[in-house]
N, CA, C and O atoms as a GROMACS GRO file, in nm:
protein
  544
    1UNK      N    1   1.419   1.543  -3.745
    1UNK     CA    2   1.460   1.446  -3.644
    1UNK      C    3   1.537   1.334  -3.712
    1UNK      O    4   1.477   1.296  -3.812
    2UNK      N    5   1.648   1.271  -3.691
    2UNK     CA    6   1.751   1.193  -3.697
    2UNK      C    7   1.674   1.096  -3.710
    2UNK      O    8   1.570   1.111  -3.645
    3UNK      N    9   1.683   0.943  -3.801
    3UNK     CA   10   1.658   0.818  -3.796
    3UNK      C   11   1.742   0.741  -3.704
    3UNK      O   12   1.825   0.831  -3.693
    4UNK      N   13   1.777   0.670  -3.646
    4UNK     CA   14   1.809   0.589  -3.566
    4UNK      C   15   1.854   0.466  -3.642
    4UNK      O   16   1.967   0.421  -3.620
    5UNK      N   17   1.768   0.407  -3.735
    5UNK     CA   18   1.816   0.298  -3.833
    5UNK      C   19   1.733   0.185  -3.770
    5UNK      O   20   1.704   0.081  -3.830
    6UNK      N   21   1.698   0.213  -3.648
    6UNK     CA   22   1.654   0.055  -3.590
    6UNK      C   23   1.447   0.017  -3.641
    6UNK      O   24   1.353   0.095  -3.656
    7UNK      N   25   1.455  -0.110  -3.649
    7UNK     CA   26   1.308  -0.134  -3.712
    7UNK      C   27   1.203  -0.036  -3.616
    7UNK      O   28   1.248   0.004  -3.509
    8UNK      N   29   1.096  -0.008  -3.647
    8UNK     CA   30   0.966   0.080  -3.589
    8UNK      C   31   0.972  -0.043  -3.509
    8UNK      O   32   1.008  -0.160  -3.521
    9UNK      N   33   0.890   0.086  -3.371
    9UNK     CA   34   0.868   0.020  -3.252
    9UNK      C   35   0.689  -0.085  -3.289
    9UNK      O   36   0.588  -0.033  -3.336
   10UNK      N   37   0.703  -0.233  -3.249
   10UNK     CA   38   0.603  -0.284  -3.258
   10UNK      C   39   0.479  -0.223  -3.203
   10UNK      O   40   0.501  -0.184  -3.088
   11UNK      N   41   0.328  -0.196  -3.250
   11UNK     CA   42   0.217  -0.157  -3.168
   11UNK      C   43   0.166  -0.304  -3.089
   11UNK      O   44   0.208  -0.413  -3.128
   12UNK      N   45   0.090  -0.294  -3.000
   12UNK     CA   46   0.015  -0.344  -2.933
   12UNK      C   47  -0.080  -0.414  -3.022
   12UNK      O   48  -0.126  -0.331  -3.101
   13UNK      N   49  -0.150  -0.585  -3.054
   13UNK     CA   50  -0.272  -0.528  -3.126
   13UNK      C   51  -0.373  -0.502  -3.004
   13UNK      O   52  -0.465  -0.444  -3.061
   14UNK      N   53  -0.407  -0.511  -2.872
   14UNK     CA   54  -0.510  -0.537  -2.786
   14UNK      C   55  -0.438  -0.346  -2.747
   14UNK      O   56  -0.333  -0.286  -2.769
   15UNK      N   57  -0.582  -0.313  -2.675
   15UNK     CA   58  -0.551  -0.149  -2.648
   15UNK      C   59  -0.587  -0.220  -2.468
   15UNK      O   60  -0.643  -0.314  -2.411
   16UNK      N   61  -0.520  -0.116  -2.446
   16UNK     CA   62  -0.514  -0.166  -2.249
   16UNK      C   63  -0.630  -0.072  -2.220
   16UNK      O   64  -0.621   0.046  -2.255
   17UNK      N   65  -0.739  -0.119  -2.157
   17UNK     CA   66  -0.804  -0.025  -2.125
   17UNK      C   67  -0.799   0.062  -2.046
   17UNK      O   68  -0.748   0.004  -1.950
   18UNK      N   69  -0.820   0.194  -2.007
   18UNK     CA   70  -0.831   0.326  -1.823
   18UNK      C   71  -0.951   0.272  -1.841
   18UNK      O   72  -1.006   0.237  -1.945
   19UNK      N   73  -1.003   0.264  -1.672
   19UNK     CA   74  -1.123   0.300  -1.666
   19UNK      C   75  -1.081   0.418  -1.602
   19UNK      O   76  -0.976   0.462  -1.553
   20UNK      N   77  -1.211   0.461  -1.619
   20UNK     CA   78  -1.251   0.612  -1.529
   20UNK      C   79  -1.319   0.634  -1.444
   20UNK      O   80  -1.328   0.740  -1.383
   21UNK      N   81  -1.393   0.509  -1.420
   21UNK     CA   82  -1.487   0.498  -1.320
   21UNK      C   83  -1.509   0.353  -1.274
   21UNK      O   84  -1.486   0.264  -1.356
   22UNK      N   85  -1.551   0.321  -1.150
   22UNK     CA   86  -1.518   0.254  -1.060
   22UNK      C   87  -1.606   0.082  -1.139
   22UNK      O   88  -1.726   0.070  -1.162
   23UNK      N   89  -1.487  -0.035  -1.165
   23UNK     CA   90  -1.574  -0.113  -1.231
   23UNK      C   91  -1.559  -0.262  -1.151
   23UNK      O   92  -1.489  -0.283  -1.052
   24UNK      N   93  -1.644  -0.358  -1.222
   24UNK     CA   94  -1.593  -0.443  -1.105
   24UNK      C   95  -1.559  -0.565  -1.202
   24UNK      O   96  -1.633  -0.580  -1.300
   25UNK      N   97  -1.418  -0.685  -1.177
   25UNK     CA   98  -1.391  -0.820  -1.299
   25UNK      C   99  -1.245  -0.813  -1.241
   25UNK      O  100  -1.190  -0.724  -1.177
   26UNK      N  101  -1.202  -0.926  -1.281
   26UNK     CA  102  -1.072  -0.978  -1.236
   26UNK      C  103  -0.954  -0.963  -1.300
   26UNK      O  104  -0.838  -0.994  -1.275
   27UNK      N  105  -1.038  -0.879  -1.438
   27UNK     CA  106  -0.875  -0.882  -1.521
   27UNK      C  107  -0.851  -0.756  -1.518
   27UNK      O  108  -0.897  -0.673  -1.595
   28UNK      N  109  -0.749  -0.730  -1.390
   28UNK     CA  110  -0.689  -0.574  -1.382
   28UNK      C  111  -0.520  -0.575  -1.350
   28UNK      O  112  -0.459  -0.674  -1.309
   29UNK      N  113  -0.475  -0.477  -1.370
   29UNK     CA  114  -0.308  -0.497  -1.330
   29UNK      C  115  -0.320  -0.392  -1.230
   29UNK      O  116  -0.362  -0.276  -1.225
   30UNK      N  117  -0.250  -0.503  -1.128
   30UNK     CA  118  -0.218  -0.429  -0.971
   30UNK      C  119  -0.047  -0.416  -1.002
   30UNK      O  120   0.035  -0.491  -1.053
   31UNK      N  121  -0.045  -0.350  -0.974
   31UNK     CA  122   0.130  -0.288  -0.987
   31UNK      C  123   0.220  -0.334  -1.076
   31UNK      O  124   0.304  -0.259  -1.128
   32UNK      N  125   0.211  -0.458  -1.099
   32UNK     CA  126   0.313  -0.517  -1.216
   32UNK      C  127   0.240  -0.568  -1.332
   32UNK      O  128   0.149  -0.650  -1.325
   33UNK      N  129   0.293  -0.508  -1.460
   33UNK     CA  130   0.237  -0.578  -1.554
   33UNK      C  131   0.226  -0.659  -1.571
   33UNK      O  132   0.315  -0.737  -1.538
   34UNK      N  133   0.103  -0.711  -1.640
   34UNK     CA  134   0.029  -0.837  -1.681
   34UNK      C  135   0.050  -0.921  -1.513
   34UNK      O  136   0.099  -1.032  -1.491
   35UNK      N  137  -0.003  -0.831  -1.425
   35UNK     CA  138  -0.038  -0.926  -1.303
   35UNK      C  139  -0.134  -0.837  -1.257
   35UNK      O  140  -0.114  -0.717  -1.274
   36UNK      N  141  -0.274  -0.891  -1.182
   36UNK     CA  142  -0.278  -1.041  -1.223
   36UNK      C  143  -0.317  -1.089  -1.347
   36UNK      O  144  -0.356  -1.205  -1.360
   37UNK      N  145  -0.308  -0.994  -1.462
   37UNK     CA  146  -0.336  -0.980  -1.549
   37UNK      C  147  -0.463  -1.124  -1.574
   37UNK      O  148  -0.538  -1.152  -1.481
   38UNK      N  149  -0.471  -1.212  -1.725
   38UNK     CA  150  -0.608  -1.222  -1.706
   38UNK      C  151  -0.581  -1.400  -1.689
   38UNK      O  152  -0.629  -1.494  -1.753
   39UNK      N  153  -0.486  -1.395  -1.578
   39UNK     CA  154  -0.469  -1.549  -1.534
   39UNK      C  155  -0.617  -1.594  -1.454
   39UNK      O  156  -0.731  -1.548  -1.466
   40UNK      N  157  -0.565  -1.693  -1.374
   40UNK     CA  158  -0.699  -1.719  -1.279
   40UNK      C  159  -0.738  -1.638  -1.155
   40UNK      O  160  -0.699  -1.524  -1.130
   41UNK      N  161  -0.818  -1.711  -1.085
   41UNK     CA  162  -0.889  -1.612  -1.002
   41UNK      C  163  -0.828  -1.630  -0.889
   41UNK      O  164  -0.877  -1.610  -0.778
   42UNK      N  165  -0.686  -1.682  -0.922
   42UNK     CA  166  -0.612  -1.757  -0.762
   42UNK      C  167  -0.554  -1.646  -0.777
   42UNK      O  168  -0.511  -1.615  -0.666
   43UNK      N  169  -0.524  -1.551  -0.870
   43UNK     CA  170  -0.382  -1.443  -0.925
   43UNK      C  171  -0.478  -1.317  -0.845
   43UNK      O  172  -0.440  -1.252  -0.748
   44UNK      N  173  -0.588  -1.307  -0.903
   44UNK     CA  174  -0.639  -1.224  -0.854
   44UNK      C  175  -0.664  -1.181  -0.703
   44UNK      O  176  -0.649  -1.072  -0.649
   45UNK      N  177  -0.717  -1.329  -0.642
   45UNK     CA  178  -0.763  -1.278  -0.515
   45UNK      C  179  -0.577  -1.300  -0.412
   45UNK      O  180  -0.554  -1.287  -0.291
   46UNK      N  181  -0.488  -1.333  -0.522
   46UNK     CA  182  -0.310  -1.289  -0.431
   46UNK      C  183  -0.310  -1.135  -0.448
   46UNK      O  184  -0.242  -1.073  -0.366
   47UNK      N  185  -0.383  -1.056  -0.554
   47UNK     CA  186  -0.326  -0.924  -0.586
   47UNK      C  187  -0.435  -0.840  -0.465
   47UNK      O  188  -0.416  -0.721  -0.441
   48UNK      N  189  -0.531  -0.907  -0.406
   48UNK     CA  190  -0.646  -0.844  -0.311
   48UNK      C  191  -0.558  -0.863  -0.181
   48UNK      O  192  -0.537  -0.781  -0.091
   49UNK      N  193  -0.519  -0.977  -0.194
   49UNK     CA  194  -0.462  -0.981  -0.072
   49UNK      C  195  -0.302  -0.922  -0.071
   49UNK      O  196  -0.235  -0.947   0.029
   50UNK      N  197  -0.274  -0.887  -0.119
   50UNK     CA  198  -0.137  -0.791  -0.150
   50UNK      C  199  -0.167  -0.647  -0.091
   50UNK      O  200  -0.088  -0.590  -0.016
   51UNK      N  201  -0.297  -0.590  -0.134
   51UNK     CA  202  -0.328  -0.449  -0.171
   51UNK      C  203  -0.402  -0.470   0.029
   51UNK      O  204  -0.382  -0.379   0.110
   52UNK      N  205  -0.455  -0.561   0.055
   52UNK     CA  206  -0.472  -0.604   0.188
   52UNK      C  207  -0.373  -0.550   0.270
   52UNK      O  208  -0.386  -0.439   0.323
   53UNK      N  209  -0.301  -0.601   0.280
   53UNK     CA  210  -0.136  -0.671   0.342
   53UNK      C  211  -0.041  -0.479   0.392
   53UNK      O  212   0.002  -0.424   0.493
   54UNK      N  213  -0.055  -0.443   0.219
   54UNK     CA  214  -0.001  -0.286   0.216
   54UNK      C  215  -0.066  -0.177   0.296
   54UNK      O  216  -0.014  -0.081   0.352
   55UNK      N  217  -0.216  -0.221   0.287
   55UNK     CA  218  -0.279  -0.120   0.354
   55UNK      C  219  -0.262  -0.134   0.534
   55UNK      O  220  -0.240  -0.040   0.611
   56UNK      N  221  -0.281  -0.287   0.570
   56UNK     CA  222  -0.246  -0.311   0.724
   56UNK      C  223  -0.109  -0.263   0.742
   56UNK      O  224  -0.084  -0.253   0.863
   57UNK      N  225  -0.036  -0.240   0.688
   57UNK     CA  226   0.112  -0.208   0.746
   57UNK      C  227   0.090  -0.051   0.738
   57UNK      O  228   0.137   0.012   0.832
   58UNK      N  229   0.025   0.019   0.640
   58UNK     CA  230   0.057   0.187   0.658
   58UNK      C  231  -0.004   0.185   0.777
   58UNK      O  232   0.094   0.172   0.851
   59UNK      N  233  -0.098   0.190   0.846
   59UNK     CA  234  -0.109   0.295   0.978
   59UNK      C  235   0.012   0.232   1.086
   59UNK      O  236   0.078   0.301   1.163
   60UNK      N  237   0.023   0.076   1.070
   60UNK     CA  238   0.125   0.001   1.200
   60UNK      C  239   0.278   0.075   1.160
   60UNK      O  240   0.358   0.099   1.251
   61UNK      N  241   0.304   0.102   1.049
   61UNK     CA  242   0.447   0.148   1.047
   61UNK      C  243   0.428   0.312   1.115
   61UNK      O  244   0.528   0.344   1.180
   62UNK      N  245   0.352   0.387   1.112
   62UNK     CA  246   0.371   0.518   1.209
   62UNK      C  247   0.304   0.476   1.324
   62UNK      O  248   0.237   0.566   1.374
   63UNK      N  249   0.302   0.390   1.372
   63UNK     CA  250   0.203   0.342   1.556
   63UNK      C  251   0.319   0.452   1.637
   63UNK      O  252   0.267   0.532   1.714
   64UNK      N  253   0.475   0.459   1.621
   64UNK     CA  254   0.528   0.532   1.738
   64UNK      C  255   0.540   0.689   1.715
   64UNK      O  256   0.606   0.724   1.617
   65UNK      N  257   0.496   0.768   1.780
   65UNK     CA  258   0.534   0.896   1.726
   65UNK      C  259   0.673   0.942   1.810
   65UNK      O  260   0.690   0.905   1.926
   66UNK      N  261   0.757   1.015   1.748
   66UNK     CA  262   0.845   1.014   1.730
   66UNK      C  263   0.905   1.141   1.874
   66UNK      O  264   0.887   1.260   1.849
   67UNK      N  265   0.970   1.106   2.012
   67UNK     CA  266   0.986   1.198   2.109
   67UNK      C  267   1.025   1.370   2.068
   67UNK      O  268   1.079   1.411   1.966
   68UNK      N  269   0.993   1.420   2.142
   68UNK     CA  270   1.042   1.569   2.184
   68UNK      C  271   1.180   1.517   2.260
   68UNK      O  272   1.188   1.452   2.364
   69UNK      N  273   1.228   1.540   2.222
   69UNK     CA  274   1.387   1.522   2.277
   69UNK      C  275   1.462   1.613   2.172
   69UNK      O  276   1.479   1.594   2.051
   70UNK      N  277   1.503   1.721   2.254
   70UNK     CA  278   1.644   1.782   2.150
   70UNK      C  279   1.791   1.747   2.145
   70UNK      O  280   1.881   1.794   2.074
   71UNK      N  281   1.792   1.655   2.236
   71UNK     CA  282   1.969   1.586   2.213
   71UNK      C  283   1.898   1.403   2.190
   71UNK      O  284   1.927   1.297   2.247
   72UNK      N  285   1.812   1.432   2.095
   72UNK     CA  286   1.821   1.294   1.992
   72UNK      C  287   1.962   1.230   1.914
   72UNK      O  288   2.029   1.292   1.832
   73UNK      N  289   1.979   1.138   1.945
   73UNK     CA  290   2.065   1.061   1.859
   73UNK      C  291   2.106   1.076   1.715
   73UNK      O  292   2.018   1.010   1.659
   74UNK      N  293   2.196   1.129   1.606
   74UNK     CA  294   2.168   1.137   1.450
   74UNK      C  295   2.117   0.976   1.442
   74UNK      O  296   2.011   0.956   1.382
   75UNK      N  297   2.176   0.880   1.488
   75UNK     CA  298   2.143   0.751   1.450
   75UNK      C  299   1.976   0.695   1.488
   75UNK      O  300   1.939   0.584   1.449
   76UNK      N  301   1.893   0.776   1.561
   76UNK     CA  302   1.775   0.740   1.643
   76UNK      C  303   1.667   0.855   1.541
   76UNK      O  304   1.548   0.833   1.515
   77UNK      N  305   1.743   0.971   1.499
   77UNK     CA  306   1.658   1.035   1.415
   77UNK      C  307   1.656   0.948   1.262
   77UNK      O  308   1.546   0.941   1.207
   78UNK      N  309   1.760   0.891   1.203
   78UNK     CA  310   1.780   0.837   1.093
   78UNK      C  311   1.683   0.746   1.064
   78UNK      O  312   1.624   0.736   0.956
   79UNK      N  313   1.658   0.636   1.224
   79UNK     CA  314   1.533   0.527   1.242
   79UNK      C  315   1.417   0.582   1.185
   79UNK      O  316   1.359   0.535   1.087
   80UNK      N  317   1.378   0.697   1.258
   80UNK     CA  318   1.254   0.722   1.228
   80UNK      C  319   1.235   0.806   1.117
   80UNK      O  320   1.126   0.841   1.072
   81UNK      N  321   1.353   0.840   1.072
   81UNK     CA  322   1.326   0.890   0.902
   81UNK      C  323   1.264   0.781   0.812
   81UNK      O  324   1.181   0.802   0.723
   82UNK      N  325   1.324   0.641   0.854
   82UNK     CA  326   1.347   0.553   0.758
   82UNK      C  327   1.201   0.488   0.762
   82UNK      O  328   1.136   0.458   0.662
   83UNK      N  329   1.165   0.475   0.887
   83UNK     CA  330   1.055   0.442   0.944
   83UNK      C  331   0.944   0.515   0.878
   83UNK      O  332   0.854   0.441   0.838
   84UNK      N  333   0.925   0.675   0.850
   84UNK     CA  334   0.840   0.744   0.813
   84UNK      C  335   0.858   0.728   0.657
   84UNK      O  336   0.758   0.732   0.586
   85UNK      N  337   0.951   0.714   0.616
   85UNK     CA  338   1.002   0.662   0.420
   85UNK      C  339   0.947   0.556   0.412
   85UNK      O  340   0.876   0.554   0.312
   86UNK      N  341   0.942   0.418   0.497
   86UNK     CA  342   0.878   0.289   0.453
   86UNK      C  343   0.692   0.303   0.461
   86UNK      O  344   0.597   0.242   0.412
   87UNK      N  345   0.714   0.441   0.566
   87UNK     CA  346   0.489   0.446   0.567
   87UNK      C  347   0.466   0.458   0.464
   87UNK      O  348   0.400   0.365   0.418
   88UNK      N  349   0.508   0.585   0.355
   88UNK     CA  350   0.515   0.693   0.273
   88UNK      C  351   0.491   0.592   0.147
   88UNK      O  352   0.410   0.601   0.055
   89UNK      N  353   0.596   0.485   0.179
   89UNK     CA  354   0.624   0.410   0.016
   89UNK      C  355   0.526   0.285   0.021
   89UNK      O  356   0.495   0.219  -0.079
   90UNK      N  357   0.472   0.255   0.175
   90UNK     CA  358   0.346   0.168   0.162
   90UNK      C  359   0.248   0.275   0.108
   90UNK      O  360   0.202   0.248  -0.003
   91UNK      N  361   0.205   0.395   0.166
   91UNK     CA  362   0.091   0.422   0.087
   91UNK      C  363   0.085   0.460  -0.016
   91UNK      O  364  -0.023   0.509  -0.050
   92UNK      N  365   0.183   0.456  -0.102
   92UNK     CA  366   0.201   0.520  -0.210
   92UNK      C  367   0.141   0.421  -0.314
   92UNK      O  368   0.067   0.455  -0.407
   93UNK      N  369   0.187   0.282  -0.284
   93UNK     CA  370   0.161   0.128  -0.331
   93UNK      C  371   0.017   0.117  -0.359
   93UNK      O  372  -0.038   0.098  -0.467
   94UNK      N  373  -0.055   0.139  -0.191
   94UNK     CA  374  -0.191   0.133  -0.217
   94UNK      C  375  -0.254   0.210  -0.305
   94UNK      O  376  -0.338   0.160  -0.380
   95UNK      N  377  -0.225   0.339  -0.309
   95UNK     CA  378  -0.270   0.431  -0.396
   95UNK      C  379  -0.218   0.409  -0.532
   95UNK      O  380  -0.318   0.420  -0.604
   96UNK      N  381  -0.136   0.389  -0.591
   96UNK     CA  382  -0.089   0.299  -0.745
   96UNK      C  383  -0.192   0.192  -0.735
   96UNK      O  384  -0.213   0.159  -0.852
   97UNK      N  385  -0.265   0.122  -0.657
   97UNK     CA  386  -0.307   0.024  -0.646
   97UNK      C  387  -0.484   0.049  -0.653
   97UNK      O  388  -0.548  -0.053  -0.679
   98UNK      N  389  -0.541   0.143  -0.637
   98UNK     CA  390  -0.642   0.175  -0.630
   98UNK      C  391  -0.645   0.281  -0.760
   98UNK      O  392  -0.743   0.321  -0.823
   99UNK      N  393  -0.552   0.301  -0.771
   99UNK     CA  394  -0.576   0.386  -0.969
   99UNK      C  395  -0.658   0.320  -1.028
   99UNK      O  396  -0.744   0.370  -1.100
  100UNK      N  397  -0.644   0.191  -1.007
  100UNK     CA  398  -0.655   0.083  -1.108
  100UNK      C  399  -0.829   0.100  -1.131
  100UNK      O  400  -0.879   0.042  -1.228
  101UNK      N  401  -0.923   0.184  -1.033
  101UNK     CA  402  -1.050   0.171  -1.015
  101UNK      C  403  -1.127  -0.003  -1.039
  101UNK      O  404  -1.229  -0.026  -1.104
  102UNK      N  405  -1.066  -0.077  -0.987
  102UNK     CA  406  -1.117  -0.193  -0.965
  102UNK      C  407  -1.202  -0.182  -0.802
  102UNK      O  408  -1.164  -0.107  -0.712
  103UNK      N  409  -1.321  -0.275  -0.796
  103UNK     CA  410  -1.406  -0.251  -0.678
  103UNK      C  411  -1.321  -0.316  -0.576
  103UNK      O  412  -1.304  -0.266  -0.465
  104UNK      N  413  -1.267  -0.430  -0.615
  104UNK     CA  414  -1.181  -0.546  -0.528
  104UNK      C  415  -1.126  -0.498  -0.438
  104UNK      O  416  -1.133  -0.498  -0.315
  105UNK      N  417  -1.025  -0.423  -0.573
  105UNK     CA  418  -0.888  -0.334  -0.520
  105UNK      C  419  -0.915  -0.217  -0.442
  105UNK      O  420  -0.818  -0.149  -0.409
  106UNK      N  421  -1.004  -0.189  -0.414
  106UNK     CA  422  -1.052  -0.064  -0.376
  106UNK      C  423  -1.110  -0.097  -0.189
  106UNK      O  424  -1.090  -0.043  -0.080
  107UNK      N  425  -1.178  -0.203  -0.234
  107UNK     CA  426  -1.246  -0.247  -0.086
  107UNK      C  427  -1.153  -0.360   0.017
  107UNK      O  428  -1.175  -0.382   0.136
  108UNK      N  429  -1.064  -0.409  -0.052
  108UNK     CA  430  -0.928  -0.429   0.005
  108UNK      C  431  -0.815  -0.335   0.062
  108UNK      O  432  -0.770  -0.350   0.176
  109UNK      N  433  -0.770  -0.237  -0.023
  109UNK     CA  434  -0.714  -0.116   0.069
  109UNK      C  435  -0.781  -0.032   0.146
  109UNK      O  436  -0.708   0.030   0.224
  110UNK      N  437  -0.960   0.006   0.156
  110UNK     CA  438  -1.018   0.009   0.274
  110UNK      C  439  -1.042  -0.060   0.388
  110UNK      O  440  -1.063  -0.021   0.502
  111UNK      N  441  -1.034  -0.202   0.327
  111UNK     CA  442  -1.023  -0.319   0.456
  111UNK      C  443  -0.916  -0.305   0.551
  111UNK      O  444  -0.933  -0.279   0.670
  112UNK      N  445  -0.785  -0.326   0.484
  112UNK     CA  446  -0.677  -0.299   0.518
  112UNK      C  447  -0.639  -0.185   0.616
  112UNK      O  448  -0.587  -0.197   0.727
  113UNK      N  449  -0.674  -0.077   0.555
  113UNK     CA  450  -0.686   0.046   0.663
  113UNK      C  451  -0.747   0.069   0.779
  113UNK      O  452  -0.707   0.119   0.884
  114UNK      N  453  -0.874   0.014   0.735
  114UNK     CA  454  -0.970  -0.022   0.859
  114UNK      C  455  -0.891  -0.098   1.014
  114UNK      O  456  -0.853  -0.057   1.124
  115UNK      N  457  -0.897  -0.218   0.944
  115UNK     CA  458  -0.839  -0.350   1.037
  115UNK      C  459  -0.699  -0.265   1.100
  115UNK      O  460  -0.681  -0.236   1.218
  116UNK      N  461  -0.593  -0.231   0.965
  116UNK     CA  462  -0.467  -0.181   1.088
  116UNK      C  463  -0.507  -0.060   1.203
  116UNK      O  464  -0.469  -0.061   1.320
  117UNK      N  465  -0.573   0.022   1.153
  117UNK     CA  466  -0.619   0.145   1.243
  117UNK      C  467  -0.699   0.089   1.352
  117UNK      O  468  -0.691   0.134   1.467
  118UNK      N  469  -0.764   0.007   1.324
  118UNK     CA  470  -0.822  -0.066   1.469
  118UNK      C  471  -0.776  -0.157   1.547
  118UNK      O  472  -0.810  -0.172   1.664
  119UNK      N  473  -0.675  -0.241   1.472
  119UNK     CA  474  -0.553  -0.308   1.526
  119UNK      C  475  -0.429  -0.195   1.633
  119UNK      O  476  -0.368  -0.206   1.739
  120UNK      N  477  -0.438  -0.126   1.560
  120UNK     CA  478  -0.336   0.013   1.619
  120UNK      C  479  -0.388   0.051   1.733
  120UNK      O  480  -0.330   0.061   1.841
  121UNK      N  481  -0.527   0.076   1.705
  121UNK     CA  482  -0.564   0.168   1.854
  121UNK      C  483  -0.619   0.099   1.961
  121UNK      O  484  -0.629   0.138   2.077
  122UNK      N  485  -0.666  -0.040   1.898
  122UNK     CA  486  -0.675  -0.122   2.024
  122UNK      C  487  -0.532  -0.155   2.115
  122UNK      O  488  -0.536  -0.174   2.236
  123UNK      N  489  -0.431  -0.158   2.049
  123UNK     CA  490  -0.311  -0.238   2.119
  123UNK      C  491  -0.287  -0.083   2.225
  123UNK      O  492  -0.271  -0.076   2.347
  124UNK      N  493  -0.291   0.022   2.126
  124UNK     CA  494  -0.218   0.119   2.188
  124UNK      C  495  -0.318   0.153   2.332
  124UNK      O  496  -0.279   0.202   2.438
  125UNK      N  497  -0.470   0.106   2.292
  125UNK     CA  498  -0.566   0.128   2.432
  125UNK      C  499  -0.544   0.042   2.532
  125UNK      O  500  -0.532   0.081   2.648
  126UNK      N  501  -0.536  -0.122   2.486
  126UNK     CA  502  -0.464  -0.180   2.596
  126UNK      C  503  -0.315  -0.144   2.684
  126UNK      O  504  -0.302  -0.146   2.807
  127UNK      N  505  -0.211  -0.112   2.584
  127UNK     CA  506  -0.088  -0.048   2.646
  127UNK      C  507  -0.116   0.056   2.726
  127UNK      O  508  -0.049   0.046   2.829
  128UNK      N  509  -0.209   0.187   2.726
  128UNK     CA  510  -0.221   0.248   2.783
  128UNK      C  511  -0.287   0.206   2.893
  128UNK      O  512  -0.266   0.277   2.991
  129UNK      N  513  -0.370   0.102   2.914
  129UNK     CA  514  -0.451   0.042   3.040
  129UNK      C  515  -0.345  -0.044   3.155
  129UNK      O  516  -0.329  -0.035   3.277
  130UNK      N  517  -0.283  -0.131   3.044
  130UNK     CA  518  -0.159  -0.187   3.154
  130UNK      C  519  -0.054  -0.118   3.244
  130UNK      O  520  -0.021  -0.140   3.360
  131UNK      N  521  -0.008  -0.022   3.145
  131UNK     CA  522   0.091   0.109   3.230
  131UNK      C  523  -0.005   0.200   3.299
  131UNK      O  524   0.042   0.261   3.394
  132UNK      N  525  -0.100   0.215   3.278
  132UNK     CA  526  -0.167   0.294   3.410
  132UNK      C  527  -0.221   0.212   3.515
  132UNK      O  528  -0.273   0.264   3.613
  133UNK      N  529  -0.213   0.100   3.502
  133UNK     CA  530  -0.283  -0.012   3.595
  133UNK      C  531  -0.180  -0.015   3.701
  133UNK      O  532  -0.209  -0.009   3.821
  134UNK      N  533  -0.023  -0.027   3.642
  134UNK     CA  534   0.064  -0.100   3.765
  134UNK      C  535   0.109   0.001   3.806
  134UNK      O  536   0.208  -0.020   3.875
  135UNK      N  537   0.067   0.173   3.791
  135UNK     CA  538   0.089   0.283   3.858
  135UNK      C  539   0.030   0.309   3.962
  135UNK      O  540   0.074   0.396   4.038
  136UNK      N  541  -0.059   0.254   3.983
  136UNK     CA  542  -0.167   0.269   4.045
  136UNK      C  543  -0.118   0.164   4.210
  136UNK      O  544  -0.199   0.152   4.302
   0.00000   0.00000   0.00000
């Protein structure tokens, strides 16, 4: 193998730890390095409420399912491509986000899921009560 000429790559001296199993402390990295890495506990409980935030939007970004219509729009199918790409790349977040096996992080993107899915199906139970109400 070829030298390159350039100085050896510096090591780390601190080793980053995996856990492997589910632990619980504030110094974890939620998606971006060295965040919230091992600042204060204001960093931390922004990265809970981040992993919060991601999880309430995956179920609200698919709330519409998408018509049976075969002379759809290309521009009306494109929406809901884009629409189903932004669910996809929220849950993807949470799940990068729960690698991390932190308890925080973990019971925050269940919160999250929780609350939007019950946020979702309440609105969609009321919508369904109002439009059958003024049919009537």
């Amino acid at each position: 193998m070829a030298s390159t000429g350039g100085p050896m790559p510096v090591l780390p001296t601190e080793k980053a730890v995996a856990h492997t199993s589910f632990w619980v402390g504030t110094n974890v990295m939620v998606l971006f390095p060295e965040w919230p890495g091992n600042y204060s506990l204001l960093h931390y409980y922004l990265a809970l409420l981040l992993v919060f935030v991601l999880a309430l939007l995956t179920p609200i970004c698919g709330m519409c399912s998408m018509p049976a219509n075969e002379q759809m729009a290309p521009m009306t199918l494109l929406l809901y491509a884009m629409r189903h790409g932004l669910r996809k790349c929220l849950f993807y977040l949470v799940v990068l986000s729960v690698v991390t096996f932190n308890v925080g992080v973990f019971l925050a993107a269940i919160a999250g899921h929780v609350i939007g899915y019950f946020a979702l199906s309440a609105c969609m139970l009321y919508h369904h009560r109002t439009t059958t109400d003024t049919k009537v």
